[in-house]
TORPA-4810 file (N, C-alpha, C, O; in nm, 3 decimals):
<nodes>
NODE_1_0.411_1.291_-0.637_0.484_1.214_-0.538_0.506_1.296_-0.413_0.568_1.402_-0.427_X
NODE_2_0.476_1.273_-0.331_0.487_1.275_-0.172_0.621_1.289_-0.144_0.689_1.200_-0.195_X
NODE_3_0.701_1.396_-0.058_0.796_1.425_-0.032_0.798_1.352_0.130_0.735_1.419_0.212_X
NODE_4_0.854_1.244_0.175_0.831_1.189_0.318_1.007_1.163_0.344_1.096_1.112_0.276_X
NODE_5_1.001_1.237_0.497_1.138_1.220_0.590_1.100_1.148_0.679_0.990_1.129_0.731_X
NODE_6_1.256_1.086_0.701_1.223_0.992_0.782_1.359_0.992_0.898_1.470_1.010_0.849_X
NODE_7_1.348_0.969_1.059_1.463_0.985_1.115_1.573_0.921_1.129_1.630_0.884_1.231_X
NODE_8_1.610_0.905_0.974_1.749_0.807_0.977_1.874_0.846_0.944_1.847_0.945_0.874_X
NODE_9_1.953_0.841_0.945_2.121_0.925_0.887_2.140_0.890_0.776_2.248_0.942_0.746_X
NODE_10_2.090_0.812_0.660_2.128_0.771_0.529_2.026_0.785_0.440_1.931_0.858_0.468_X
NODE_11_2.032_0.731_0.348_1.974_0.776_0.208_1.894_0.633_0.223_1.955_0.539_0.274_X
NODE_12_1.759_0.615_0.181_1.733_0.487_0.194_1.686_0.455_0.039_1.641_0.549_-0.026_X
NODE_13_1.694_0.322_-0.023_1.641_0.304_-0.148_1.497_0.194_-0.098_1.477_0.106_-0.014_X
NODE_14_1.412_0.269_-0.216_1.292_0.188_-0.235_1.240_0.088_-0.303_1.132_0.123_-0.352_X
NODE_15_1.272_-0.037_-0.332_1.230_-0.099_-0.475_1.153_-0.135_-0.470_1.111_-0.192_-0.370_X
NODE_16_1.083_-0.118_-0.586_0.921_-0.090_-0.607_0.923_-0.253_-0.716_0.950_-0.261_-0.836_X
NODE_17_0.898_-0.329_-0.653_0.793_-0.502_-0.694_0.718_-0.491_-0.791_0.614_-0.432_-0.761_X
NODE_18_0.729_-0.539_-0.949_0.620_-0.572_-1.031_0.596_-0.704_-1.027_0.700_-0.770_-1.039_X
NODE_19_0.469_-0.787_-1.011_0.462_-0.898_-0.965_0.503_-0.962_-0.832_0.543_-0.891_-0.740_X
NODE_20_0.495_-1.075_-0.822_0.534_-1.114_-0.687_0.735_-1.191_-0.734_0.790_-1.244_-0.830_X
NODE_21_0.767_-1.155_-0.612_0.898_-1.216_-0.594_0.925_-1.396_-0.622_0.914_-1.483_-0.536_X
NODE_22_0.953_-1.410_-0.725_0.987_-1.518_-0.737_1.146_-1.609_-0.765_1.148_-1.700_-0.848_X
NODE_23_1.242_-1.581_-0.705_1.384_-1.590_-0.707_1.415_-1.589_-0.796_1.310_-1.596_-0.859_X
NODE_24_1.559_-1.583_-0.926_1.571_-1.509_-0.995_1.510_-1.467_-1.083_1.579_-1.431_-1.179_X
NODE_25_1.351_-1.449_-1.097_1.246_-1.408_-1.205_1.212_-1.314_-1.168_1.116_-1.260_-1.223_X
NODE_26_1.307_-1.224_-1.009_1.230_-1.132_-0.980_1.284_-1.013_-1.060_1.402_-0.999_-1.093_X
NODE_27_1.138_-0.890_-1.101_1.172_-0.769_-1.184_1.154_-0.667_-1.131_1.064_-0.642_-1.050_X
NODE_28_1.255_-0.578_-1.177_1.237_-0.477_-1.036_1.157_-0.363_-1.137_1.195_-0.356_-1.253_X
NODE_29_1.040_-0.271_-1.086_0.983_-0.226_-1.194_1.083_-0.061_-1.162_1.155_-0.017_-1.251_X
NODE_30_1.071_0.005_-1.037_1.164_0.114_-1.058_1.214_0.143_-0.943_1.143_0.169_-0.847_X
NODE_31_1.295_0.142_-0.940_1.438_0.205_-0.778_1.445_0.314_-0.773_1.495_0.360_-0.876_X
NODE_32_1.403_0.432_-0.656_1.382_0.573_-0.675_1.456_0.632_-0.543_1.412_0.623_-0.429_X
NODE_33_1.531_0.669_-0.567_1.586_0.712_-0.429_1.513_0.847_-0.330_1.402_0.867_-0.378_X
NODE_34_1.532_0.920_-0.242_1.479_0.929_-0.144_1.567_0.970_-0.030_1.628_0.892_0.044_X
NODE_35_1.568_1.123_-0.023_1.686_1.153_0.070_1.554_1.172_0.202_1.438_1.201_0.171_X
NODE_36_1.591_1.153_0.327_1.560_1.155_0.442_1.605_1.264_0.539_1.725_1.290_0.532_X
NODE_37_1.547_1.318_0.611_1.571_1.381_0.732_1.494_1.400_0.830_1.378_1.380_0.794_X
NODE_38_1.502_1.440_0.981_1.435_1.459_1.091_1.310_1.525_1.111_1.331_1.644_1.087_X
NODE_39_1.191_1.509_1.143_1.104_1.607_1.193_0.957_1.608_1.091_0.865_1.682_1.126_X
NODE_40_0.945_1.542_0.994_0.823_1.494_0.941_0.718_1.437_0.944_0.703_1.318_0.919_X
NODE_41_0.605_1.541_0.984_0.447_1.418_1.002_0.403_1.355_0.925_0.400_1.399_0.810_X
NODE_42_0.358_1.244_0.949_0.282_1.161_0.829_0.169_1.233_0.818_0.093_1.258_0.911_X
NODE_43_0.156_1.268_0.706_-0.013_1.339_0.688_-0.103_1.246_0.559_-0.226_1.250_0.558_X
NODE_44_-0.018_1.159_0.446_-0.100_1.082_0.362_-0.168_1.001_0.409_-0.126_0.931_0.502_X
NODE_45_-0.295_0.988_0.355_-0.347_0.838_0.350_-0.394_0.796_0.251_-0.448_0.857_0.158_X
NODE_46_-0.367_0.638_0.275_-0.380_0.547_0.195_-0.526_0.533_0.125_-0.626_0.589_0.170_X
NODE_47_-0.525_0.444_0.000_-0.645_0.453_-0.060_-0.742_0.293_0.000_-0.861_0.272_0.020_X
NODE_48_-0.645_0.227_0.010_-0.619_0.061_0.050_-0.630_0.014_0.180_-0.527_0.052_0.236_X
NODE_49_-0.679_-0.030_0.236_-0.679_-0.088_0.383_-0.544_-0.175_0.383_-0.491_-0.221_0.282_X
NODE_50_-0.486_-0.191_0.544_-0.354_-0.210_0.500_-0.342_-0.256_0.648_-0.351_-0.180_0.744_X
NODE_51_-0.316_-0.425_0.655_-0.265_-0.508_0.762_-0.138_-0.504_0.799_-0.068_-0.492_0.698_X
NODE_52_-0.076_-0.509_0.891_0.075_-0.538_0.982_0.057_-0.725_1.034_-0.022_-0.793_1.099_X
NODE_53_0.199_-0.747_0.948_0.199_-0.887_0.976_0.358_-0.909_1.031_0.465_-0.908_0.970_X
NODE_54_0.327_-0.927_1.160_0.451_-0.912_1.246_0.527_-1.056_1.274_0.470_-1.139_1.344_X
NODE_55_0.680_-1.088_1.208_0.712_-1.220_1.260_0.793_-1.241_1.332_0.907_-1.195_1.328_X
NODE_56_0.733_-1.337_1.437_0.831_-1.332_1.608_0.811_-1.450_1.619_0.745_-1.488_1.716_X
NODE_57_0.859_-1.540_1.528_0.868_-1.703_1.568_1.046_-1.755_1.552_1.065_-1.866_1.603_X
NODE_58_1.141_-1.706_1.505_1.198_-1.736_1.503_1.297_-1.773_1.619_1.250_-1.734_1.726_X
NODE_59_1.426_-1.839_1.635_1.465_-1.874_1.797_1.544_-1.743_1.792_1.526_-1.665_1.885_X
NODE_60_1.652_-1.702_1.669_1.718_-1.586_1.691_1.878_-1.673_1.742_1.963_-1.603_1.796_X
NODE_61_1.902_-1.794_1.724_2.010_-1.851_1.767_2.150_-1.821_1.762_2.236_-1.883_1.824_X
NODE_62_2.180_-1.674_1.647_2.313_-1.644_1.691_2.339_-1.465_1.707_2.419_-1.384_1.660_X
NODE_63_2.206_-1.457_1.812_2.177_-1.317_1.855_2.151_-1.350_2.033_2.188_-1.273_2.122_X
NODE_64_2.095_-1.452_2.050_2.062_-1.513_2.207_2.185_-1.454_2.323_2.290_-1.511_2.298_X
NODE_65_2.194_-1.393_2.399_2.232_-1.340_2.495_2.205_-1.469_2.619_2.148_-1.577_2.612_X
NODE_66_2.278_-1.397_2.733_2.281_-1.519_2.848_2.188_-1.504_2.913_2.183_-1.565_3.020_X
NODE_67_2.062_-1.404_2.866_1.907_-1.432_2.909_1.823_-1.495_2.877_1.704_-1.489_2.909_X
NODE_68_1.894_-1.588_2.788_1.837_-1.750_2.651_1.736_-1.670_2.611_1.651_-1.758_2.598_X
NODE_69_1.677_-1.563_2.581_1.574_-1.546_2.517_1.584_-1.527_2.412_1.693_-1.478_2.382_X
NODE_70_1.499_-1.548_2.312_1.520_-1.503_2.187_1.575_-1.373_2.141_1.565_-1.288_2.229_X
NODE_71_1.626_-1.333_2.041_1.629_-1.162_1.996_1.571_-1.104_2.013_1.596_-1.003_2.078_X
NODE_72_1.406_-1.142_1.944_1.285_-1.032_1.913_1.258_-0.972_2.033_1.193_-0.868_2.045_X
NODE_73_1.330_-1.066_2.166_1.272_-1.013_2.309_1.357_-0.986_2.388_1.349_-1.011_2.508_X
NODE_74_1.463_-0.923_2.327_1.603_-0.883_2.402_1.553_-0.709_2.403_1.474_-0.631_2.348_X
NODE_75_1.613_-0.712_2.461_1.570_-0.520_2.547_1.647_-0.411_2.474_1.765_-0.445_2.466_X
NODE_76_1.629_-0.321_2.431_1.705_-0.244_2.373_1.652_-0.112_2.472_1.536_-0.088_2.509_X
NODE_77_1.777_-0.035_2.500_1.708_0.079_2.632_1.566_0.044_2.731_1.476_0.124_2.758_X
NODE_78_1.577_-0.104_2.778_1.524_-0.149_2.854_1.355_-0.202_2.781_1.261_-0.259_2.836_X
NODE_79_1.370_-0.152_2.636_1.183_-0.194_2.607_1.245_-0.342_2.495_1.349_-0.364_2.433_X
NODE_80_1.161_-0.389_2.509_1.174_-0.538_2.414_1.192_-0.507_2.279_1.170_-0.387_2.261_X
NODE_81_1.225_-0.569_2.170_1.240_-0.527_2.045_1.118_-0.567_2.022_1.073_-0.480_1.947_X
NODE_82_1.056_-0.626_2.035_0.915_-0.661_1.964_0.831_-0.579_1.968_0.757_-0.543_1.877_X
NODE_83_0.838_-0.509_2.177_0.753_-0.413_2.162_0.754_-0.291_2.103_0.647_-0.246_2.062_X
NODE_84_0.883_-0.212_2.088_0.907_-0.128_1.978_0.876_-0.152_1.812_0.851_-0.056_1.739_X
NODE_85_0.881_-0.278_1.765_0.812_-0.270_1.609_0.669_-0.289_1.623_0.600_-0.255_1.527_X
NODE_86_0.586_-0.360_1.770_0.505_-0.340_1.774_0.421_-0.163_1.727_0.355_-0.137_1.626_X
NODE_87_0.458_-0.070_1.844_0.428_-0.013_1.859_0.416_0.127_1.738_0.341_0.224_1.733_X
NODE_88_0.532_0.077_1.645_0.509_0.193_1.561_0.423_0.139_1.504_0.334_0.221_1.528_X
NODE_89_0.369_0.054_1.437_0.263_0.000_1.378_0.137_0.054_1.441_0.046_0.114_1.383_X
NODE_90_0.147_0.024_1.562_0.028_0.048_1.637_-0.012_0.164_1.619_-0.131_0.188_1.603_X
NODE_91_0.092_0.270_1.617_0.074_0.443_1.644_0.039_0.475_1.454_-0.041_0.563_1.422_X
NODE_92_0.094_0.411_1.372_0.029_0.443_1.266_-0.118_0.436_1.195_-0.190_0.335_1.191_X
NODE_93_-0.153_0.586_1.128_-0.245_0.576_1.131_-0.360_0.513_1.026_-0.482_0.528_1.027_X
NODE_94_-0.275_0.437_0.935_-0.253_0.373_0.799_-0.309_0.229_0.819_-0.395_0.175_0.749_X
NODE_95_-0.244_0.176_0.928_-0.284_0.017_0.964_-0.351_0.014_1.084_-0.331_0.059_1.196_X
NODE_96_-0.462_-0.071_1.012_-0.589_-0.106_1.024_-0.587_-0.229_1.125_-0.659_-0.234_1.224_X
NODE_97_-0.524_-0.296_1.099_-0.493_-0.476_1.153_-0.367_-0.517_1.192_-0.272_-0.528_1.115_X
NODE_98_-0.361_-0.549_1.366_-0.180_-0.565_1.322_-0.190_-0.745_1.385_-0.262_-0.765_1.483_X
NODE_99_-0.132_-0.834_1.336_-0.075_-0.943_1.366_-0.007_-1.043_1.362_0.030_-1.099_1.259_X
NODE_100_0.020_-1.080_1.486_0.196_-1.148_1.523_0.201_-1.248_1.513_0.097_-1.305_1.546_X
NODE_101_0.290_-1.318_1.474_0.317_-1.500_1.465_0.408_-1.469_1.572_0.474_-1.373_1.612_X
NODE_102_0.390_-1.558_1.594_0.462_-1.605_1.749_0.539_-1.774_1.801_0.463_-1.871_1.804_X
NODE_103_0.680_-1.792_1.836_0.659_-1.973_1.848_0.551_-2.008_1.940_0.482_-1.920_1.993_X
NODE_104_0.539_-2.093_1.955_0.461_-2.152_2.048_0.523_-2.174_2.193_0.470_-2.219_2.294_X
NODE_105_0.605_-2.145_2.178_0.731_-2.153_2.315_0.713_-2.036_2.404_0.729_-2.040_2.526_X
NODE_106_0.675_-1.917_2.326_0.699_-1.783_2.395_0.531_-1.727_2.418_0.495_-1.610_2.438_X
NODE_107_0.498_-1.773_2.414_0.369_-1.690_2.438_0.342_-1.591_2.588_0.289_-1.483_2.614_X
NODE_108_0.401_-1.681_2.652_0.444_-1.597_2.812_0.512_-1.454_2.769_0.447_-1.350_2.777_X
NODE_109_0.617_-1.457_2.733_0.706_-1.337_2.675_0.651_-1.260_2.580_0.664_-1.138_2.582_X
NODE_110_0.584_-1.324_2.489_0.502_-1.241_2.448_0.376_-1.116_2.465_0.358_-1.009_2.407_X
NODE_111_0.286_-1.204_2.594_0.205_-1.098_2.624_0.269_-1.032_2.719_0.216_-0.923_2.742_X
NODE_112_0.383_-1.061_2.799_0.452_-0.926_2.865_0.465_-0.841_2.766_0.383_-0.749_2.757_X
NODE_113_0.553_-0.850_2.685_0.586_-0.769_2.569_0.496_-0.677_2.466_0.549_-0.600_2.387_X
NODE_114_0.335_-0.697_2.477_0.282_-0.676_2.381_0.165_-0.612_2.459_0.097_-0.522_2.410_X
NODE_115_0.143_-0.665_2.588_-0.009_-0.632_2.675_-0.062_-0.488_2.637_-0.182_-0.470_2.615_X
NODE_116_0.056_-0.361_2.629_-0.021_-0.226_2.626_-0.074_-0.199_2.526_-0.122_-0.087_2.515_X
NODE_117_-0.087_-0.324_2.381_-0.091_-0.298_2.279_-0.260_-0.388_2.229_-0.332_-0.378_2.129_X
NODE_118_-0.268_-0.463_2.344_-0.414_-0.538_2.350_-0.516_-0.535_2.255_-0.555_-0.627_2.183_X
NODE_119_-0.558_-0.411_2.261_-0.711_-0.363_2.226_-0.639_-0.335_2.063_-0.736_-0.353_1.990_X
NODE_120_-0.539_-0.306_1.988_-0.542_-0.304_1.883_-0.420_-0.444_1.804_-0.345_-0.427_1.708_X
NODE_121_-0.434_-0.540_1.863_-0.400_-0.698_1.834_-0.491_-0.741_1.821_-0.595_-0.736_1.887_X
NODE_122_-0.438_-0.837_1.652_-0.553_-0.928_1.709_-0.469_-1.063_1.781_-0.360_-1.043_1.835_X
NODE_123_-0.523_-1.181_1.778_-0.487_-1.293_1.871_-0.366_-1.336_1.786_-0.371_-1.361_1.665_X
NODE_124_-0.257_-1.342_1.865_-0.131_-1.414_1.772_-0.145_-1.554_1.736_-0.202_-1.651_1.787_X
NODE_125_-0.091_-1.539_1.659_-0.097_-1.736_1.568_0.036_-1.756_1.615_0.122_-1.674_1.648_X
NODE_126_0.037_-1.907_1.609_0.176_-1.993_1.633_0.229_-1.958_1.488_0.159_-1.928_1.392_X
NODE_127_0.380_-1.971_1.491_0.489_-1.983_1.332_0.493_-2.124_1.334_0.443_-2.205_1.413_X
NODE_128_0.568_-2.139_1.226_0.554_-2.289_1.136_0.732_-2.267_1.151_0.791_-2.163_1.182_X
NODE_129_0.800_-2.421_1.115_0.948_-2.414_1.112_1.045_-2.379_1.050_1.161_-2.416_1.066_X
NODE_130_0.985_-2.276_0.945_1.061_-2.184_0.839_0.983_-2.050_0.853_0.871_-2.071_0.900_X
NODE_131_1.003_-1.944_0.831_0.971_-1.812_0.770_0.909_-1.837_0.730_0.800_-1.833_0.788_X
NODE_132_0.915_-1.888_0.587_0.804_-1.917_0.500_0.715_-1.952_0.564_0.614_-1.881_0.559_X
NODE_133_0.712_-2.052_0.633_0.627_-2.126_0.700_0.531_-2.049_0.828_0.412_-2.072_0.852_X
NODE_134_0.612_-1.963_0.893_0.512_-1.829_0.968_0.448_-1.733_0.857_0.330_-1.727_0.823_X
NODE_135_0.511_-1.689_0.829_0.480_-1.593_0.714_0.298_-1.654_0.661_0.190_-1.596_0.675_X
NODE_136_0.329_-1.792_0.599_0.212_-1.763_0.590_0.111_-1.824_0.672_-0.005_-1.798_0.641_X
NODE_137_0.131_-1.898_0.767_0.038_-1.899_0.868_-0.027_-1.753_0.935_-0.138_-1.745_0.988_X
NODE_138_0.043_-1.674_0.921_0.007_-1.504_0.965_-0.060_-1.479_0.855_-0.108_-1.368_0.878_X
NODE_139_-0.108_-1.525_0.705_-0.156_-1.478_0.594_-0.250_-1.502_0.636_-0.326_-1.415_0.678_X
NODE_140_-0.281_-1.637_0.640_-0.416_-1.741_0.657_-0.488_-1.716_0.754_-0.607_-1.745_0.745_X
NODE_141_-0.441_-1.658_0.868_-0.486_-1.574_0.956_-0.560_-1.436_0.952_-0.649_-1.414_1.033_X
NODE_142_-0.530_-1.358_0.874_-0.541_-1.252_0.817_-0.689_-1.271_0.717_-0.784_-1.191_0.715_X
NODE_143_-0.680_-1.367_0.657_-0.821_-1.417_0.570_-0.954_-1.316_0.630_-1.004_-1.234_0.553_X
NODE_144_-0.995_-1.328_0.749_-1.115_-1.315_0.802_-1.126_-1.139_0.803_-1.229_-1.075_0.824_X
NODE_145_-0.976_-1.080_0.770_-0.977_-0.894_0.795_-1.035_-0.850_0.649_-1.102_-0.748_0.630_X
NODE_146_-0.989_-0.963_0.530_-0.964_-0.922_0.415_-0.887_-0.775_0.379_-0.935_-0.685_0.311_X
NODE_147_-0.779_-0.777_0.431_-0.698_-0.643_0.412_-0.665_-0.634_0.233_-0.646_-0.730_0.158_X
NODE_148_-0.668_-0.486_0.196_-0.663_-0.484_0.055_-0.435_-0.515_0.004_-0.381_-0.557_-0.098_X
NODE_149_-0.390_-0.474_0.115_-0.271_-0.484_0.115_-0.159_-0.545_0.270_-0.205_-0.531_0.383_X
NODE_150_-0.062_-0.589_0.256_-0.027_-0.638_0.378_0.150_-0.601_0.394_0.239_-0.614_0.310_X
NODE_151_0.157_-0.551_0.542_0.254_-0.495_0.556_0.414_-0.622_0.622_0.472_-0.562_0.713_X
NODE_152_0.488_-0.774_0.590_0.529_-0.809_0.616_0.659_-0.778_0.669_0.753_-0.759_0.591_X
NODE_153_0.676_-0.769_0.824_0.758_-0.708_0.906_0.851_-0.773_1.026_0.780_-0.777_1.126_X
NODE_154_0.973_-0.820_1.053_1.024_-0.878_1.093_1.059_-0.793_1.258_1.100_-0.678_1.269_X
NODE_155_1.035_-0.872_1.350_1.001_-0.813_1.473_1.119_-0.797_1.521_1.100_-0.686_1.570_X
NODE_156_1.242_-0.823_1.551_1.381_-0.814_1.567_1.446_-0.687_1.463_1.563_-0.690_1.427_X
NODE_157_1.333_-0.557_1.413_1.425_-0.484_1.356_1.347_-0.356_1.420_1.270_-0.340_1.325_X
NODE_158_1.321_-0.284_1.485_1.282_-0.256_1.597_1.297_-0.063_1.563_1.239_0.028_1.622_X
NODE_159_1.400_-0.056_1.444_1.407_0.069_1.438_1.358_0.122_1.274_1.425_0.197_1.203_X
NODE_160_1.219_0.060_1.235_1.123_0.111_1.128_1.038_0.245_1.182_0.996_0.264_1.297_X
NODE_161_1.028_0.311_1.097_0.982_0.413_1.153_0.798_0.457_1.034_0.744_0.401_0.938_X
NODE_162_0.765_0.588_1.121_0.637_0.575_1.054_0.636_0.612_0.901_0.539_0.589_0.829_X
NODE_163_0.791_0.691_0.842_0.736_0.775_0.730_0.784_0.673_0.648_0.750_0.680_0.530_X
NODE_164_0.867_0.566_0.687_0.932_0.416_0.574_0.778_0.355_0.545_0.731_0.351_0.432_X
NODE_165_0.728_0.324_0.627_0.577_0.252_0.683_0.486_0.261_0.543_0.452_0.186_0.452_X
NODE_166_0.459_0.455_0.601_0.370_0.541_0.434_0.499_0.529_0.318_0.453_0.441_0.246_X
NODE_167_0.583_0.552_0.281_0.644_0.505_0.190_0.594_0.417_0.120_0.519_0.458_0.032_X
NODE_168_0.617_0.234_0.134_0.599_0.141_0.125_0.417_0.117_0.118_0.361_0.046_0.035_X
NODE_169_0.357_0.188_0.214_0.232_0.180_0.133_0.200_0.283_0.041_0.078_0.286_0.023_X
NODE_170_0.236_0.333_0.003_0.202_0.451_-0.128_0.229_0.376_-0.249_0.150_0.400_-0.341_X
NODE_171_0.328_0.284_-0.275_0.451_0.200_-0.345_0.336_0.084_-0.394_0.336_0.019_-0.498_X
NODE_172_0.241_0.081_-0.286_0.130_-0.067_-0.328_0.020_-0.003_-0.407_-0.035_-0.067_-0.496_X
NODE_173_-0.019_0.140_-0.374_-0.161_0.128_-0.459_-0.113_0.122_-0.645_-0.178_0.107_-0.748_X
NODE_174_0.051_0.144_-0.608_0.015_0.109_-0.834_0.100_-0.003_-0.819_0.071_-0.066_-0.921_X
NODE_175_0.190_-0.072_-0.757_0.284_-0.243_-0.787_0.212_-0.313_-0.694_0.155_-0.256_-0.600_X
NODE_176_0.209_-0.456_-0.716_0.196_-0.581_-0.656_0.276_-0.566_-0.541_0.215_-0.597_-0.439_X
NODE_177_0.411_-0.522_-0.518_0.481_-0.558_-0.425_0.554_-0.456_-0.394_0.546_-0.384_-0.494_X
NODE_178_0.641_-0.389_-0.295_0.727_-0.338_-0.267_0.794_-0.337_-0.125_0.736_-0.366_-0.021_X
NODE_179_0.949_-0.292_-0.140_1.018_-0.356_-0.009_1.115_-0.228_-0.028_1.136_-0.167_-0.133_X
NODE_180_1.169_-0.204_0.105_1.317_-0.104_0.130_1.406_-0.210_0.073_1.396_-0.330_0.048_X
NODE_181_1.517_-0.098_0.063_1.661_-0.179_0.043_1.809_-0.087_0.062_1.823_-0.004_-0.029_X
NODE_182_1.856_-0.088_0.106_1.964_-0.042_0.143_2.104_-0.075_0.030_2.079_-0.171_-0.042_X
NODE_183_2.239_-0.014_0.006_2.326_-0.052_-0.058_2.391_-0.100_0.003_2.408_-0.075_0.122_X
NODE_184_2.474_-0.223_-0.094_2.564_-0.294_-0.030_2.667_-0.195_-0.038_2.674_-0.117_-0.133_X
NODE_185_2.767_-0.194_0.083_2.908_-0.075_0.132_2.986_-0.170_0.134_3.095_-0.112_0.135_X
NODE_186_3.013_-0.317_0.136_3.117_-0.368_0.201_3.166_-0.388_0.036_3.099_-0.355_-0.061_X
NODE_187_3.311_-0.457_0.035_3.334_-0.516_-0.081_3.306_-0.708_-0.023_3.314_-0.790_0.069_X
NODE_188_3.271_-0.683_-0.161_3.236_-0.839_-0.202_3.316_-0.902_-0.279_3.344_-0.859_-0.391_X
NODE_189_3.382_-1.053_-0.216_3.513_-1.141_-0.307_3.424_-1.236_-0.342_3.327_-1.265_-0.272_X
NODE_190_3.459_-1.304_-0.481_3.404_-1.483_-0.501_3.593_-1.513_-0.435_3.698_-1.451_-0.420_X
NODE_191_3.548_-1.614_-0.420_3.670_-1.729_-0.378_3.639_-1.862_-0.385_3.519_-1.867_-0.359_X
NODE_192_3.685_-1.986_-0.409_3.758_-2.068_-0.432_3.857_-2.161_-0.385_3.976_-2.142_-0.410_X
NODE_193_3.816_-2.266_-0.314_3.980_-2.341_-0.216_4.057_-2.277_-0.169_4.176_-2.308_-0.172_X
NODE_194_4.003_-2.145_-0.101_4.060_-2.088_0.002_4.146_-1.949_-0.124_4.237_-1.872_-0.094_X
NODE_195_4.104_-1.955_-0.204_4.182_-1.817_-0.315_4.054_-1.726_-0.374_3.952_-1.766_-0.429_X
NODE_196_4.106_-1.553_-0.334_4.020_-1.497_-0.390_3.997_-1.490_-0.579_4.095_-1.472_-0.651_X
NODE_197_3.876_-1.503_-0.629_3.870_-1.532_-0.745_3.831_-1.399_-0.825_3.842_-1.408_-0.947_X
NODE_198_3.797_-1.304_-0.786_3.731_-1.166_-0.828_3.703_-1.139_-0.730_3.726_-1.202_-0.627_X
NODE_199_3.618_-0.989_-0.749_3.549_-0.890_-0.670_3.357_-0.908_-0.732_3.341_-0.925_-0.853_X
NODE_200_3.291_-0.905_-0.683_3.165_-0.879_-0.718_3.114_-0.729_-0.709_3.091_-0.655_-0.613_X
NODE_201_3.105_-0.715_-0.844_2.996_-0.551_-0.892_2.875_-0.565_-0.774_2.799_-0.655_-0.740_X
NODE_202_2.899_-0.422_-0.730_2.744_-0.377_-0.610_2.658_-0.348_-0.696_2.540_-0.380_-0.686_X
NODE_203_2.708_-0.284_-0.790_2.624_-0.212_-0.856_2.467_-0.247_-0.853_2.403_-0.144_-0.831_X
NODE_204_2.402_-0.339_-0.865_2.326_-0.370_-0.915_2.237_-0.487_-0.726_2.130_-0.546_-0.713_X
NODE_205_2.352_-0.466_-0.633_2.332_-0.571_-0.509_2.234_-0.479_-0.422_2.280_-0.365_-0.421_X
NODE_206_2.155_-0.484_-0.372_2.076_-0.443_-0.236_2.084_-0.484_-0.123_2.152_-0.586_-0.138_X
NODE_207_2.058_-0.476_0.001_2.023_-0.501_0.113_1.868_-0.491_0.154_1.809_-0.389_0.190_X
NODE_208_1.817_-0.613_0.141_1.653_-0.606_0.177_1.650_-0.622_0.281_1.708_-0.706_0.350_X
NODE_209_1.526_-0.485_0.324_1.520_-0.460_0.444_1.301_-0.485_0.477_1.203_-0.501_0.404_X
NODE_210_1.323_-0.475_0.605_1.183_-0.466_0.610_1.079_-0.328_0.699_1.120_-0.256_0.790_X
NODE_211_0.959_-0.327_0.642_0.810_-0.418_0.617_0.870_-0.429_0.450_0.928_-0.339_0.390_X
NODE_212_0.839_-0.558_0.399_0.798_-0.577_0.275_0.623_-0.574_0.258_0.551_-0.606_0.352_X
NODE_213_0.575_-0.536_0.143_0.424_-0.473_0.151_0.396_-0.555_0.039_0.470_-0.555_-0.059_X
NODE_214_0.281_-0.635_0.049_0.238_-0.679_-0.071_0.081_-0.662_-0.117_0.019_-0.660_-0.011_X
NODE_215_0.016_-0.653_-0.194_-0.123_-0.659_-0.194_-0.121_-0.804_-0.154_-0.056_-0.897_-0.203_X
NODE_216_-0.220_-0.801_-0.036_-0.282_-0.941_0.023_-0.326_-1.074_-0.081_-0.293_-1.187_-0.044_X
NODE_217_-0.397_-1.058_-0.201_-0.411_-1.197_-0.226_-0.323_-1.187_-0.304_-0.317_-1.298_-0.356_X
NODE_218_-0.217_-1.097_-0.367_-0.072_-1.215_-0.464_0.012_-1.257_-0.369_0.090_-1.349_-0.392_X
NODE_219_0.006_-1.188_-0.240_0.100_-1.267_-0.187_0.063_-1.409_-0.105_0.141_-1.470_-0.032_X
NODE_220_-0.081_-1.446_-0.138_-0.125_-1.541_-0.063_-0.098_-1.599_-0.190_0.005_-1.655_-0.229_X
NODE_221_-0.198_-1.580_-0.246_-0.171_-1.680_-0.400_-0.021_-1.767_-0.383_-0.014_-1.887_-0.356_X
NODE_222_0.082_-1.685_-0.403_0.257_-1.679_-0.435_0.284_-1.825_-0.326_0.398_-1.869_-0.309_X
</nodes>
């Protein structure tokens, strides 16, 4: 196992996917933790060819600022969020294929956002009116690369970095699936007509985070 840092202040967890995710049938095959720190090159590579499937269709409706634009294209230190998850993708040297679902609304905003990144895009597809529904229009798209694995990545999270990236593909050449996850910190109440009813055990709760990585045809199959 590969010792990989990454520049974040916390401990990040990995859960490693046997099979594809299917709501509560999902099995987690092993959770390995993974302390992080500053200043690490990616030097592995992958055995697997390995697509970036970027999703920027959503409106982002309770993130919208009084520039009505969506999230994915709100500025963070003046660069777009899109173009920052663009770009680490781009700079990695792991993925082979990177491409974006996009609404059909933004395509203007989009190639501002994306132009320096041209020559290694391919042509963005329109999203469909669910996630699900981009998600896999960006699959079906993908058909013609035949990537051996696929990196599913939500464009509004802007601060993935390259050594999470190799992580998550190292995680695919032996599981079907794998995704980050973070711990839940907050406490959690059930309640009831306005009365708290218990506390809910973390123990066992995550925070899924993204690229989720899947080998390309279970997650088309799925």
């Amino acid at each position: 196992m590969h010792k990989i840092y990454a520049s974040v202040p916390h401990d990040l967890l990995l859960c490693t996917i046997r099979g594809i995710l299917r709501g509560s049938n999902t099995r987690f095959a092993a959770v390995q933790q993974f302390n992080y720190s500053r200043g690490y090159a990616v030097r592995w590579r992958p055995q697997l060819s390995v697509a970036a499937l970027i999703v920027a269709a959503g409106r982002g409706a309770r993130a919208v600022g009084e520039t009505g634009c969506p999230k994915q294209y709100c500025r963070i230190g003046g660069v777009p969020m899109i173009t920052r998850s663009i770009g680490v993708f781009a700079a990695h040297p792991s993925v082979r294929d990177i491409l974006v679902v996009i609404h059909p609304d933004d395509a203007a905003l989009y190639e501002a956002a994306s132009g320096q990144f041209a020559g290694r895009l391919r042509k963005a597809v329109p999203g469909g009116a669910t996630r699900q529904d981009s998600v896999r229009a960006g699959l079906e798209a993908l058909a013609a690369a035949a990537p051996a694995c696929v990196l599913i990545h939500d464009a509004a999270r802007p601060f993935v970095d390259a050594p999470l990236i190799t992580r998550v593909i190292q995680s695919l050449e032996a599981h079907a699936g794998a995704l980050p996850c973070l711990p839940v910190t907050d406490t959690l109440k059930r309640g009831s007509q306005g009365r708290v009813t218990g506390t809910v055990d973390r123990d066992q709760l995550w925070r899924a985070q993204t690229p989720q990585g899947f080998r390309y045809e279970a997650i088309l199959a799925a």
